[in-house]
N, CA, C and O atoms as a GROMACS GRO file, in nm:
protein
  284
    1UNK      N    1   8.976   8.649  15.962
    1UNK     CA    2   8.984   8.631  15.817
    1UNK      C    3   9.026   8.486  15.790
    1UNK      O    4   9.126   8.434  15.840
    2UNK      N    5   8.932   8.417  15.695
    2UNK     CA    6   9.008   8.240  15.669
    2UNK      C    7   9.101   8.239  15.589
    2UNK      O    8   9.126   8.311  15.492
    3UNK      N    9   9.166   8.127  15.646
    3UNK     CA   10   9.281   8.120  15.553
    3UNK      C   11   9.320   8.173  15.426
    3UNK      O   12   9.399   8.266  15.411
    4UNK      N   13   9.253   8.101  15.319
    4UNK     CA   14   9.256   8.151  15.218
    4UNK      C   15   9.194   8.321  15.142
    4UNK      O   16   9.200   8.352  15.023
    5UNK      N   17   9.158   8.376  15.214
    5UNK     CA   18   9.125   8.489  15.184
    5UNK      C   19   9.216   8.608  15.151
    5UNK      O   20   9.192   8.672  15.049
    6UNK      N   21   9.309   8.639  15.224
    6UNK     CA   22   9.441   8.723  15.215
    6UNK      C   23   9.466   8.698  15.037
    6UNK      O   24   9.498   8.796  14.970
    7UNK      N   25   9.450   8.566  14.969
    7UNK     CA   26   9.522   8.596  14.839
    7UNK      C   27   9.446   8.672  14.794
    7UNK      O   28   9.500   8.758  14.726
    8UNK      N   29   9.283   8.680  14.807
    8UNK     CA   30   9.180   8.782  14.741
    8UNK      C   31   9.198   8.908  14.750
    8UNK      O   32   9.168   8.990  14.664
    9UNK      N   33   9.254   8.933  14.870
    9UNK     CA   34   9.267   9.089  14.905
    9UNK      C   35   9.392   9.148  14.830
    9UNK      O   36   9.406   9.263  14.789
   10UNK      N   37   9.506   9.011  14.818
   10UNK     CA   38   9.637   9.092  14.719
   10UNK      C   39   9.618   9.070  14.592
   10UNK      O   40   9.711   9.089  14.514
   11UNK      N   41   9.511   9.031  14.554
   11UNK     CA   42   9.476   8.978  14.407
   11UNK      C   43   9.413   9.076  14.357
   11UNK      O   44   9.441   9.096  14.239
   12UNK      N   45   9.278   9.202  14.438
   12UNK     CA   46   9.205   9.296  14.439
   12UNK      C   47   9.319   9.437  14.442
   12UNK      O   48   9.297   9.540  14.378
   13UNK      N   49   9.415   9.420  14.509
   13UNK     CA   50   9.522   9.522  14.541
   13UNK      C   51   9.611   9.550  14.424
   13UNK      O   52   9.624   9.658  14.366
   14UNK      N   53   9.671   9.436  14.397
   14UNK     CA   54   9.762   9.385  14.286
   14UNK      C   55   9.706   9.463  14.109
   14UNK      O   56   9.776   9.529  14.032
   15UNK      N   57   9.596   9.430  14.097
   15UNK     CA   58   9.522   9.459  13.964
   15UNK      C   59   9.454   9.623  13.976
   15UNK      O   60   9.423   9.695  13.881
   16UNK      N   61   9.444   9.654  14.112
   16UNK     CA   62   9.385   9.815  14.144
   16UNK      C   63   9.537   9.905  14.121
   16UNK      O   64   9.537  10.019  14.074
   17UNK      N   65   9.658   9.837  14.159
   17UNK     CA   66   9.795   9.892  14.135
   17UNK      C   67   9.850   9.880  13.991
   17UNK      O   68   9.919   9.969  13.942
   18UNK      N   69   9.817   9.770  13.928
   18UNK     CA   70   9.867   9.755  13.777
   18UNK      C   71   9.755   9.860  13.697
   18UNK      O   72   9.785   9.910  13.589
   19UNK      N   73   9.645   9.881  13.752
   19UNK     CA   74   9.554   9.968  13.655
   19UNK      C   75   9.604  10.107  13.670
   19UNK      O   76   9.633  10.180  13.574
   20UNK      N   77   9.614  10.147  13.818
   20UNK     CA   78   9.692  10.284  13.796
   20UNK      C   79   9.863  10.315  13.745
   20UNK      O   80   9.917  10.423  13.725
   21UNK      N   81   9.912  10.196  13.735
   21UNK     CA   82  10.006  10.229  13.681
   21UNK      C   83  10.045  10.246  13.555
   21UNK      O   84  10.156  10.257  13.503
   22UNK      N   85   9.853  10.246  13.482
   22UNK     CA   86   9.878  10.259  13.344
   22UNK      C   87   9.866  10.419  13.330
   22UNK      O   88   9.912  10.500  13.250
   23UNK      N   89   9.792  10.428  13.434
   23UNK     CA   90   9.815  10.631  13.378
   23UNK      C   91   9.937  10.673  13.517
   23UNK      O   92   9.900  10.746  13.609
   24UNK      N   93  10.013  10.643  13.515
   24UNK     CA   94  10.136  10.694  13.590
   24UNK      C   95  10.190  10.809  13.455
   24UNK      O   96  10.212  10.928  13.478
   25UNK      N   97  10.200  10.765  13.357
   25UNK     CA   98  10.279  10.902  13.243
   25UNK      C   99  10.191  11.037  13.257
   25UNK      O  100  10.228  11.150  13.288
   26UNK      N  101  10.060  10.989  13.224
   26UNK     CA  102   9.963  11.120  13.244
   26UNK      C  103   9.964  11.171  13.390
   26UNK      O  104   9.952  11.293  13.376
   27UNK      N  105   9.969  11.157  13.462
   27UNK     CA  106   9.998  11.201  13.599
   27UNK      C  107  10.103  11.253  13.609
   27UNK      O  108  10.112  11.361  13.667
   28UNK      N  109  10.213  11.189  13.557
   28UNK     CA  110  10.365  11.264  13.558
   28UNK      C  111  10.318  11.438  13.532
   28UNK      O  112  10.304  11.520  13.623
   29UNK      N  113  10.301  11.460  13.402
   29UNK     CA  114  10.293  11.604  13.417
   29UNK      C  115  10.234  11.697  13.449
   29UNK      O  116  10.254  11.811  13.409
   30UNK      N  117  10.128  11.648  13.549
   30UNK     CA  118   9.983  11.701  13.615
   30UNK      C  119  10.012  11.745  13.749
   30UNK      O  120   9.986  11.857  13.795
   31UNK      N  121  10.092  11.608  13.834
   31UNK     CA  122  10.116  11.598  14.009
   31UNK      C  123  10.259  11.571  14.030
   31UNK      O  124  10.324  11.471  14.000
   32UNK      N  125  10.301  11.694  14.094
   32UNK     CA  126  10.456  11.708  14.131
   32UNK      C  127  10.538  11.600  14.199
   32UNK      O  128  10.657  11.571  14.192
   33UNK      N  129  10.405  11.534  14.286
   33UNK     CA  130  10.474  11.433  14.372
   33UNK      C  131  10.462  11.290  14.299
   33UNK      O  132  10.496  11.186  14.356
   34UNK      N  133  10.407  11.291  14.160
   34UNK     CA  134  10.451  11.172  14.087
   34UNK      C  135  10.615  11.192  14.005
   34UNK      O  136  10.707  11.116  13.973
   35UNK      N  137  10.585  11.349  13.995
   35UNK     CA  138  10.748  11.398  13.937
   35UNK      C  139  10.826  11.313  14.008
   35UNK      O  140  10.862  11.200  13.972
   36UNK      N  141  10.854  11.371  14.115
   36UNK     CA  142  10.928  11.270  14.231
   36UNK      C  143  10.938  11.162  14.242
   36UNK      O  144  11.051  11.124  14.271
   37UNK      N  145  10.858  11.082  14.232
   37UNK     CA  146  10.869  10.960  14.281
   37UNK      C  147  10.916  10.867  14.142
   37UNK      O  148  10.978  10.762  14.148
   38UNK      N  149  10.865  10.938  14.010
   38UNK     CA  150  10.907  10.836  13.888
   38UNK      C  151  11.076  10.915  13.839
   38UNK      O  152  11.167  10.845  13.793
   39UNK      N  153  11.089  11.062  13.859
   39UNK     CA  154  11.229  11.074  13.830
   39UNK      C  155  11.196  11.138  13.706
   39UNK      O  156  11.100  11.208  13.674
   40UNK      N  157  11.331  11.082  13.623
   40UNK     CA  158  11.339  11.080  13.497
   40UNK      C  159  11.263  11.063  13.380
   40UNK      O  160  11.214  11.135  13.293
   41UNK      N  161  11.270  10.944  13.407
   41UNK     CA  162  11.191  10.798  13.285
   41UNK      C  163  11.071  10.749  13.342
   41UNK      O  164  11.067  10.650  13.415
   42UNK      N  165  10.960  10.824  13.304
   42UNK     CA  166  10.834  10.757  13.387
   42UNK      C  167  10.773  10.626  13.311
   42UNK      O  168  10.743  10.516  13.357
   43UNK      N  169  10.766  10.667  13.202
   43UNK     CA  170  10.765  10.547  13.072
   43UNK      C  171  10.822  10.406  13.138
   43UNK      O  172  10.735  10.337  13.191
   44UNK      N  173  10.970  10.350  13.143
   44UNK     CA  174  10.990  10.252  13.233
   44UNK      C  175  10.901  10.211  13.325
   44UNK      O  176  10.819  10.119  13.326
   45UNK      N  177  10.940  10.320  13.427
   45UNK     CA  178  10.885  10.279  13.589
   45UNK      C  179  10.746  10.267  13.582
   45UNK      O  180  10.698  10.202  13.674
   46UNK      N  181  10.661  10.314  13.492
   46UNK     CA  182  10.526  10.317  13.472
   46UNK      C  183  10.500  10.146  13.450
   46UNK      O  184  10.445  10.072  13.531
   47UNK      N  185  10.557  10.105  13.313
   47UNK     CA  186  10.591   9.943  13.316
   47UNK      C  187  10.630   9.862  13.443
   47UNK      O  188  10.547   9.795  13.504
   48UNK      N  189  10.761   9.874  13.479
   48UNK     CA  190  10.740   9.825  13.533
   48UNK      C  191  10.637   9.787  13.694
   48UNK      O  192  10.641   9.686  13.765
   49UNK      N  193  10.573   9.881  13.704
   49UNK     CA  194  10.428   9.892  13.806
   49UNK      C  195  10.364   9.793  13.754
   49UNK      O  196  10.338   9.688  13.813
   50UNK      N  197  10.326   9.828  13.609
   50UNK     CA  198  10.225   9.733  13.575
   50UNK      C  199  10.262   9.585  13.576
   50UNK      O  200  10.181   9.508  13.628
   51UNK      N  201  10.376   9.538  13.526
   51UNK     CA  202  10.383   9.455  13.529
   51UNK      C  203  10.433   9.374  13.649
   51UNK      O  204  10.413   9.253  13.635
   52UNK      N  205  10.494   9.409  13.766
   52UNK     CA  206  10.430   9.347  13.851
   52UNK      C  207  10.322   9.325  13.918
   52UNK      O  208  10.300   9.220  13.979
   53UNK      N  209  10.234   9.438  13.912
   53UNK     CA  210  10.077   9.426  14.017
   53UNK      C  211  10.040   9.326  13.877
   53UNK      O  212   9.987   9.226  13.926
   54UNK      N  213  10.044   9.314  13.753
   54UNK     CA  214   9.972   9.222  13.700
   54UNK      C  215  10.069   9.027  13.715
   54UNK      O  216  10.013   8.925  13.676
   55UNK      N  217  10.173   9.028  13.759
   55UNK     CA  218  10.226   8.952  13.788
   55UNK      C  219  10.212   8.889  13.958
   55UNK      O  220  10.247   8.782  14.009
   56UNK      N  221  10.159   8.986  14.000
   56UNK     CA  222  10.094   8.908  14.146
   56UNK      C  223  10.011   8.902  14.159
   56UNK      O  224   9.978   8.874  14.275
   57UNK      N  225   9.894   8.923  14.048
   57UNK     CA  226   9.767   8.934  14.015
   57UNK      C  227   9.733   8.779  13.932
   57UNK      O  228   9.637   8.702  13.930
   58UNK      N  229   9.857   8.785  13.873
   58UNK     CA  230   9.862   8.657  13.787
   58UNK      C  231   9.873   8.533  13.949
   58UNK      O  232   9.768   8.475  13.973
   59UNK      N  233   9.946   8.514  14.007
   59UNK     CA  234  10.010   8.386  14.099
   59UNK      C  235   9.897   8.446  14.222
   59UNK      O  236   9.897   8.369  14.319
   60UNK      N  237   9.829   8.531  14.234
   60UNK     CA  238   9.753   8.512  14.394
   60UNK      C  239   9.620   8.456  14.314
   60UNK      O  240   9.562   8.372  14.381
   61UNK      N  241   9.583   8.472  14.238
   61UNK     CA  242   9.443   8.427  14.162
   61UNK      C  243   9.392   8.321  14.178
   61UNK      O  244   9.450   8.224  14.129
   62UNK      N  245   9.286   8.303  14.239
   62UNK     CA  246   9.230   8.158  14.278
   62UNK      C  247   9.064   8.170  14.219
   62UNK      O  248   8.978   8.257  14.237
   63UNK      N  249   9.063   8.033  14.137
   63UNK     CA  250   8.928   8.043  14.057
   63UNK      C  251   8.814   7.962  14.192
   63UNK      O  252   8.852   7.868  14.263
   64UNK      N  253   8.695   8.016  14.201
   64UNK     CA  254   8.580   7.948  14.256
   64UNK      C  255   8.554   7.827  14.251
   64UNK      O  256   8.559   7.779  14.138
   65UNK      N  257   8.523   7.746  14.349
   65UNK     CA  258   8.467   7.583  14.296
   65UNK      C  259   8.337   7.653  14.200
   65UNK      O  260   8.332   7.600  14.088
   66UNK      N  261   8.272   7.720  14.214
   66UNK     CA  262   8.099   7.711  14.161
   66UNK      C  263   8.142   7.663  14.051
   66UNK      O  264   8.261   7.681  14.023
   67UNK      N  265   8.059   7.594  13.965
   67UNK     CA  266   8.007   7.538  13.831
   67UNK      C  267   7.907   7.623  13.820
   67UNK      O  268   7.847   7.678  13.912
   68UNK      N  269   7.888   7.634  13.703
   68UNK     CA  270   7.769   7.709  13.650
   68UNK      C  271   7.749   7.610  13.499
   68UNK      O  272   7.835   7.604  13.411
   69UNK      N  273   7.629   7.544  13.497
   69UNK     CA  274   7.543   7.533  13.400
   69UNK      C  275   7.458   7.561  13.357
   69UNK      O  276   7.376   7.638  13.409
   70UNK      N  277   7.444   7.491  13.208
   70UNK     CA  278   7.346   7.573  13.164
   70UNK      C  279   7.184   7.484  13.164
   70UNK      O  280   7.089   7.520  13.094
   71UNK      N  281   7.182   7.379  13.249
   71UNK     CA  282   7.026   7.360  13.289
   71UNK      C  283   6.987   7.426  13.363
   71UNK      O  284   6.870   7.417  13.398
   0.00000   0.00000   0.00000
C-alpha cells in the first residue's frame, strides 16, 4: 500500500462511521446490543459518533491533483 493511501481508507471508514451514527437512535429500540452499548442517552452518544467520524473525515481528506476543465 503507498504511502499516502492509508488516509483514504480512514477517510472512507471515518464518513461510513459518522453515517451510521446517524441512525444509532433508531436502532436503539430495534437491536438489544445497541441497547448496550449506547446505555442510557443514545441521543448524546449518537452525536458524539458523528461527530468524530466526521471530524477525522474532516483532517484525513486529501483533494486529487486532477484539474478538470472545461475545454
Amino acid at each position: 500500500m503507498p504511502k499516502m493511501e492509508w488516509k483514504r481508507v480512514v477517510y472512507h471508514v471515518a464518513v461510513v462511521v459518522a453515517a451510521l451514527g446517524m441512525f444509532l437512535p433508531l436502532l436503539y429500540g430495534a437491536v438489544p446490543l445497541v441497547r448496550e452499548l449506547l446505555g442510557s442517552n443514545p441521543l448524546l452518544k449518537s452525536l458524539a459518533v458523528i461527530a468524530l467520524g466526521w471530524l477525522t473525515a474532516y483532517f484525513t481528506f486529501e483533494e486529487r491533483g486532477e484539474k478538470v476543465t472545461a475545454s
